[in-house]
C-alpha positions in Angstrom: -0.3 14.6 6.7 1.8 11.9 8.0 4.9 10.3 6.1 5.5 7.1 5.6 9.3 6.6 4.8 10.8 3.9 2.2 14.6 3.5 2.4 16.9 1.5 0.2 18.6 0.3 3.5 -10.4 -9.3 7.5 -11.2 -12.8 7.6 -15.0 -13.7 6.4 -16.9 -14.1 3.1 -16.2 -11.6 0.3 -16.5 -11.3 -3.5 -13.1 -11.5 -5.4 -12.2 -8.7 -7.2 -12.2 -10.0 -11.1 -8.8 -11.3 -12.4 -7.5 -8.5 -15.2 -6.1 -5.3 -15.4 -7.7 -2.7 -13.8 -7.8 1.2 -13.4 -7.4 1.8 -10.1 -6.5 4.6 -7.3 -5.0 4.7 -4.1 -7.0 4.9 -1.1 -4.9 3.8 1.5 -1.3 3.6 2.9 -0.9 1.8 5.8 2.6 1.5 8.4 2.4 -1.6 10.2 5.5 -1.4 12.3 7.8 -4.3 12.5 7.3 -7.8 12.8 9.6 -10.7 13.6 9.3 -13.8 11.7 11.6 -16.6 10.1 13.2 -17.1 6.9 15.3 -20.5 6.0 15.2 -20.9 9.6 16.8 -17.6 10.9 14.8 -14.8 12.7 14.3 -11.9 10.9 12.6 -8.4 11.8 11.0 -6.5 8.5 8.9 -3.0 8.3 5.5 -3.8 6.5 3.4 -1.3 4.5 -0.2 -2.1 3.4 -1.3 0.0 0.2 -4.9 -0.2 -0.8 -6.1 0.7 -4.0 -10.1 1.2 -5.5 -11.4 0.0 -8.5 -14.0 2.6 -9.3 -15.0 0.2 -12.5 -15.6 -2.6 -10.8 -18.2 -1.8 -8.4 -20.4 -3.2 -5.4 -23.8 -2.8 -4.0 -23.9 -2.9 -0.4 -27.1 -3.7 2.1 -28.1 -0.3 2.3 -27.8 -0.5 -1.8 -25.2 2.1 -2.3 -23.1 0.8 -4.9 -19.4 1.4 -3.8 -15.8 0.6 -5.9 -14.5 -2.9 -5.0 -10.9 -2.5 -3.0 -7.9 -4.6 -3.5 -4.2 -3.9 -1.1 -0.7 -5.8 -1.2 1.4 -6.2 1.8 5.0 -4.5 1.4 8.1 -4.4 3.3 9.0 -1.0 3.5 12.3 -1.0 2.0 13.6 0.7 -1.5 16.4 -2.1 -1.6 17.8 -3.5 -5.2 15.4 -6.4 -5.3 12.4 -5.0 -2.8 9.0 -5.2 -4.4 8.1 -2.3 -3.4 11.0 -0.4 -5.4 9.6 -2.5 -8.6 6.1 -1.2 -8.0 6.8 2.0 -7.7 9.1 2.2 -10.5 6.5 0.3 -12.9 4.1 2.6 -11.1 5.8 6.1 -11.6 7.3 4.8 -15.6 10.7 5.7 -14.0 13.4 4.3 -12.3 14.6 5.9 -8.2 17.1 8.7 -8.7 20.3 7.9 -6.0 18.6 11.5 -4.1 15.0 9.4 -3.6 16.6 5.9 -2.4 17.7 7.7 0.1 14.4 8.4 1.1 11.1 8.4 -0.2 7.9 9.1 1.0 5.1 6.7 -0.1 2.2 8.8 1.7 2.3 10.9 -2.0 0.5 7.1 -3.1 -3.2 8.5 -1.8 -5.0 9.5 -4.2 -2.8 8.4 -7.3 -3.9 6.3 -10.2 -2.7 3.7 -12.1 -2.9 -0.4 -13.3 -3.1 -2.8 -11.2 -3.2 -6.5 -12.8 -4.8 -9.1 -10.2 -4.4 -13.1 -10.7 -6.7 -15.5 -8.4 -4.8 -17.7 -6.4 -5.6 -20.3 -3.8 -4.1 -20.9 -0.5 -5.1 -23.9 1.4 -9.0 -23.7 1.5 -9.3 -20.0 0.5 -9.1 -17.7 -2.6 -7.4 -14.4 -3.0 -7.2 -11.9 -5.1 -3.7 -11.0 -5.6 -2.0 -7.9 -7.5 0.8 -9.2 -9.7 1.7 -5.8 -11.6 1.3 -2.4 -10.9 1.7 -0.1 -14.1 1.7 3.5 -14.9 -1.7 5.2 -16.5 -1.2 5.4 -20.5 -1.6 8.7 -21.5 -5.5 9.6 -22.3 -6.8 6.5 -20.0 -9.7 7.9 -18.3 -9.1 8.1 -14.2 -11.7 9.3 -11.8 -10.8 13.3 -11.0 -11.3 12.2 -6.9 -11.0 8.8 -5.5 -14.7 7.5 -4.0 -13.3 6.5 -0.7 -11.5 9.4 1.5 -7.8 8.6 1.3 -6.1 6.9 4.7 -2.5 7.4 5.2 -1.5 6.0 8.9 1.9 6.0 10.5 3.2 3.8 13.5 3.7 7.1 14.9 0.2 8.3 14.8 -0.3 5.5 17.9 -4.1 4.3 18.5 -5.8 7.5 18.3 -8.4 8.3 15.3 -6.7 7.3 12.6 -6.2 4.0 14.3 -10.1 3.4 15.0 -11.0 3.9 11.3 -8.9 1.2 10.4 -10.3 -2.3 9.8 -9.7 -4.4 12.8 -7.7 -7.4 11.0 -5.5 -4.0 10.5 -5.5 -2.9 13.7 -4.7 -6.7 15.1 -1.7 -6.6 12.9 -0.5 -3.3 14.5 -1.1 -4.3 17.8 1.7 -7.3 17.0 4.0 -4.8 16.0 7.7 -4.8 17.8 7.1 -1.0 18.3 4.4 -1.8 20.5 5.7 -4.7 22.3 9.4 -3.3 23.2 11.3 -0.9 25.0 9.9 2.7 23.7 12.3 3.4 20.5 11.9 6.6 18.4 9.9 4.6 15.1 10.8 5.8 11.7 7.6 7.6 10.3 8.2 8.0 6.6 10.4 6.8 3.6 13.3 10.3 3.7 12.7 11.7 0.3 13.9 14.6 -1.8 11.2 16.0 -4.2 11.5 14.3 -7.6 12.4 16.2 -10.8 9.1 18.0 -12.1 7.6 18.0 -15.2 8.7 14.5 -16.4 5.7 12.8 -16.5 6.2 10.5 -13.1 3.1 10.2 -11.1 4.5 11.2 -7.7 
């Protein structure tokens, strides 16, 4: 299985998941490379991370009238730093903080297949609606979570380049990685995962 390494260094008509606090499981884990962009006027280069998540309560019938969970993701930059919200997830996710042995590297492919809360608000940006994950919480104990997730799990590194794994991704997704500075520079040896020790066992954490 690929990694996908933290460190503390489709467009068209769809149906909105509903606004609330959901069970929901991790389906997908996705490394998008690095992207330039501006903030307060200076360039700036960040590692993004999609993760996707299932909501096998909230489901969906499609045209061949299979009904399947409805699926909601949040764009990450892959980073474990002090204020990253991707640290604050996780640690709201796991009901634990980082120990100093995991910011140094900590690999997010353990997501797939993971349970937990997610809390989704509707928002509106220009002439469209999203549905947007504010808070992602750990399972109370006895909360009933599917045994398996529906969908398959995807975990997809940079490094796994445009082979299989690429093709099964949807094609805004694919888009995105084709923008990547990995892909659009001189050849560079990309990080594939967050480093990570093992965390402490038996305390309860989900991953």
């Amino acid at each position: 299985m690929s990694a996908i390494i933290a460190k503390s260094s489709g467009e068209g008509d769809f149906i909105l998941a509903p606004e609330g606090t959901h069970v929901a499981v991790c389906i997908g884990v996705v490394d998008l490379g690095s992207h330039r962009s501006e903030y307060m006027g200076k360039p700036r280069t960040r590692r993004l991370v999609r993760v996707t998540w299932e909501l096998p309560d909230e489901m969906l019938t499609g045209d061949g009238g299979e009904a399947r969970p409805m699926m909601v993701g949040k764009l990450y930059t892959l980073s474990l730093g002090e204020k990253a919200v991707l640290r604050h997830d996780l640690e709201s996710w796991r009901g634990r903080a980082f120990t100093p042995a995991e910011l140094d590297g900590f690999d997010i492919a353990k997501l797939a297949g993971v349970a937990c809360l997610v809390t989704i608000v509707h928002e509106k940006k220009g002439d469209k609606n999203y549905a947007n994950i504010k808070n992602v919480t750990k399972i109370p104990k006895g909360t009933p979570t599917p045994k398996t997730p529906f969908n398959e799990p995807l975990i997809y590194s940079i490094t796994d380049g445009r082979g299989e794994k690429f093709k099964n991704l949807p094609e805004w997704l694919q888009k995105k990685l084709s923008e990547c500075v990995e892909w659009n520079s001189q050849p560079t040896e990309p990080e594939g995962r967050i480093p990570c020790d093992e965390p402490p066992q038996g305390d309860g954490a989900p991953f």
